[in-house]
C-alpha positions in Angstrom: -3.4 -36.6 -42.6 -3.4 -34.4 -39.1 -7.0 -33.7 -40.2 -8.0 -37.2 -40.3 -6.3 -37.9 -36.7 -7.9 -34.7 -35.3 -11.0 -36.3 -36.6 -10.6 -39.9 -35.0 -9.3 -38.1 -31.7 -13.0 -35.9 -31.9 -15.4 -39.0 -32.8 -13.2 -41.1 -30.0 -13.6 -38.3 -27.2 -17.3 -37.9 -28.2 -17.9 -41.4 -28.1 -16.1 -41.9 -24.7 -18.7 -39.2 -23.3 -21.6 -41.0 -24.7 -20.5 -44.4 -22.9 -19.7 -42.8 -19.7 -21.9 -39.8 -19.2 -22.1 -40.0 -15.3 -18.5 -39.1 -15.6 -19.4 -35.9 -17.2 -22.0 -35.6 -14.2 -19.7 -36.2 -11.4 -18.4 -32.7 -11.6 -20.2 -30.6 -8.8 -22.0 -26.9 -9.7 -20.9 -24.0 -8.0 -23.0 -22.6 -6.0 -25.1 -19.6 -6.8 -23.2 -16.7 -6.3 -24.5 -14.0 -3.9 -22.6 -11.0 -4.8 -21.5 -7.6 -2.3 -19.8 -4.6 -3.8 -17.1 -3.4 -1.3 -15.7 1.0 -2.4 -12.0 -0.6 -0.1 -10.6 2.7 -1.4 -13.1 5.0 -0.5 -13.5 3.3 3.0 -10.1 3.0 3.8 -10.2 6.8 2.7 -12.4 7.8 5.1 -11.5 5.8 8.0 -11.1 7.6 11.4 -7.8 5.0 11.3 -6.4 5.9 8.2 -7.0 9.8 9.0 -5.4 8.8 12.4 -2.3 7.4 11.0 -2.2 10.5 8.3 -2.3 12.9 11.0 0.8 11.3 13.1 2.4 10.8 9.8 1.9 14.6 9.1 3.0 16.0 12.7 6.3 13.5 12.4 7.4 14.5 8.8 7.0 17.9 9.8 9.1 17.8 12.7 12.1 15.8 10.4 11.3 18.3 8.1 12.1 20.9 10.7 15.1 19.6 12.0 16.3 19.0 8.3 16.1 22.1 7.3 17.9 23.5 10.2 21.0 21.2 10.1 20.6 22.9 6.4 20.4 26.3 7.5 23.8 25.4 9.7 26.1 24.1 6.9 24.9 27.3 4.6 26.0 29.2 7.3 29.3 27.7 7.6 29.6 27.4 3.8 29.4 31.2 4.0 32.1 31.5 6.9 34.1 28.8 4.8 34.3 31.3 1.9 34.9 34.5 3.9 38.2 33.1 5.5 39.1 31.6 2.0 41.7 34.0 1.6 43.2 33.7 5.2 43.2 30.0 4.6 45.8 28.0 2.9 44.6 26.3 -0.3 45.0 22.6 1.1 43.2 23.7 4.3 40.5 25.5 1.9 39.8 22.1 -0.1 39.9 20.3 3.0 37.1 22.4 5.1 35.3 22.3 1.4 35.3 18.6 1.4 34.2 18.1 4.8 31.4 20.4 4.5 30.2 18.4 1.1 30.2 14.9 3.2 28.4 16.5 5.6 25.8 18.0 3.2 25.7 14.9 1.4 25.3 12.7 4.7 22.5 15.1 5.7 20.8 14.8 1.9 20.7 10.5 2.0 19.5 11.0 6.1 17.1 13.2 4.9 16.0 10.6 1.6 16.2 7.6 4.5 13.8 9.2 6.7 11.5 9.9 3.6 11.5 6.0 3.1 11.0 5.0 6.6 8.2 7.4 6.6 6.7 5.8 3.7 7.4 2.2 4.5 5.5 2.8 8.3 2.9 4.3 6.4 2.5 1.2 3.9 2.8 -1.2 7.2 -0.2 0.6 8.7 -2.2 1.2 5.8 -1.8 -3.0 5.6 -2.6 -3.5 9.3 -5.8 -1.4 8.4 -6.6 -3.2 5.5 -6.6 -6.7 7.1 -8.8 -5.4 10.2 -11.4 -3.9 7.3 -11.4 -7.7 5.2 -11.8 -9.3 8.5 -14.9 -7.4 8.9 -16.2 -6.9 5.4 -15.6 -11.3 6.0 -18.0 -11.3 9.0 -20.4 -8.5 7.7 -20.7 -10.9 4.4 -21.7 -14.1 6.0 -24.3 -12.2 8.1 -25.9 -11.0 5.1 -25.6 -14.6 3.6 -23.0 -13.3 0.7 -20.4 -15.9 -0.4 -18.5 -13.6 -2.9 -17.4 -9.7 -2.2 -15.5 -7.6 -5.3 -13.8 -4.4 -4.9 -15.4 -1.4 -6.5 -12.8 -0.5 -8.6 -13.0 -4.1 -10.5 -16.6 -3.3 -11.5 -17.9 -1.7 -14.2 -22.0 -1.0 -13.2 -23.9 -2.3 -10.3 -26.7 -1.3 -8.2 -26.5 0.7 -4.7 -28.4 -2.4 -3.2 -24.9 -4.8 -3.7 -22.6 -2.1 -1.9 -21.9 -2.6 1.1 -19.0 0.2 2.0 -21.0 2.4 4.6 -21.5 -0.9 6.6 -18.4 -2.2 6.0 -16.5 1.4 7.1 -19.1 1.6 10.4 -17.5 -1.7 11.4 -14.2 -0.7 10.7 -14.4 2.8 12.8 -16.1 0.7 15.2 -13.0 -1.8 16.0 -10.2 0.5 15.1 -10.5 4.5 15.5 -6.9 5.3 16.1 -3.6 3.2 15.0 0.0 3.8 16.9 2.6 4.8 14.1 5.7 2.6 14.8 8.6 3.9 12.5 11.8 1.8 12.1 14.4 3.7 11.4 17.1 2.5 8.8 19.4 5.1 9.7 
């Protein structure tokens, strides 16, 4: 019984086409595609910007580091005090220095894992800022060349050298944006 409906509803549909066949010819083509290849990783790589924001990203995680590992280097040495005057120190007082110097190691450990996230989150935030800059002109650099669709590299499997346009596309991007200003927001 389905069978025999499934058949009517086929015939019907068919015969509906046949009737009306400027219907079916109402739909517009899409137009011819014109096809660019675009390497984003390998530009944004290689950008003087994204070497610029690495390089302020390097200098400031080095100084946190720096100043970590010297509020570090403090409570070790007053862990070390702590235990030498253990025995001149009354139990309660003991457990009591003990405990402050954990909160105090364990307040520098999540200021330390909080800096570590704002310096990734400032890096993700320029890395985007980048990004936009390099489709706005891998946009402009396609309509000059007349191309009305751009795919990453990394979503293609073969192509010919004659579709990429990355060395263009990262010229233009060096061009308009050789340095970027790191702007960190702390969450502290």
């Amino acid at each position: 019984m389905t069978r025999m409906r499934l058949a009517v509803a086929l015939a019907l549909g068919l015969s509906i086409a046949a009737i009306h066949p400027a219907s079916a010819q109402s739909v517009s083509k899409p137009p011819v595609p014109s096809i660019a290849i675009v390497d984003v990783e390998a530009v944004m790589r290689d950008s003087l910007a994204v070497k610029s924001a690495r390089s302020q990203i390097d200098v400031i995680a080095k100084d946190l580091q720096q100043d970590i590992a010297q509020e570090e280097e403090k409570l070790r040495s007053e862990e070390q005090s702590l235990q030498q005057q253990r025995a001149l120190l009354s139990p309660e007082k003991y457990a009591e220095d003990r405990q402050a110097l954990q909160q105090r190691a364990a307040a520098l450990q999540q200021r330390a894992r909080s800096l570590r996230q704002t310096l990734d989150r400032g890096m993700a935030q320029t890395m985007q800022r980048i990004q936009i800059v390099l489709f706005e002109e891998i946009g402009k650099l396609a309509e000059e060349l007349g191309v009305n669709l751009v795919l990453p590299r990394s979503q293609i499997v073969v192509a010919v050298d004659s579709f990429n346009i990355s060395e263009e596309a990262l010229k233009r991007l060096n061009a308009r944006l050789t340095e970027v200003d790191m702007a960190l927001e702390r969450s502290e």
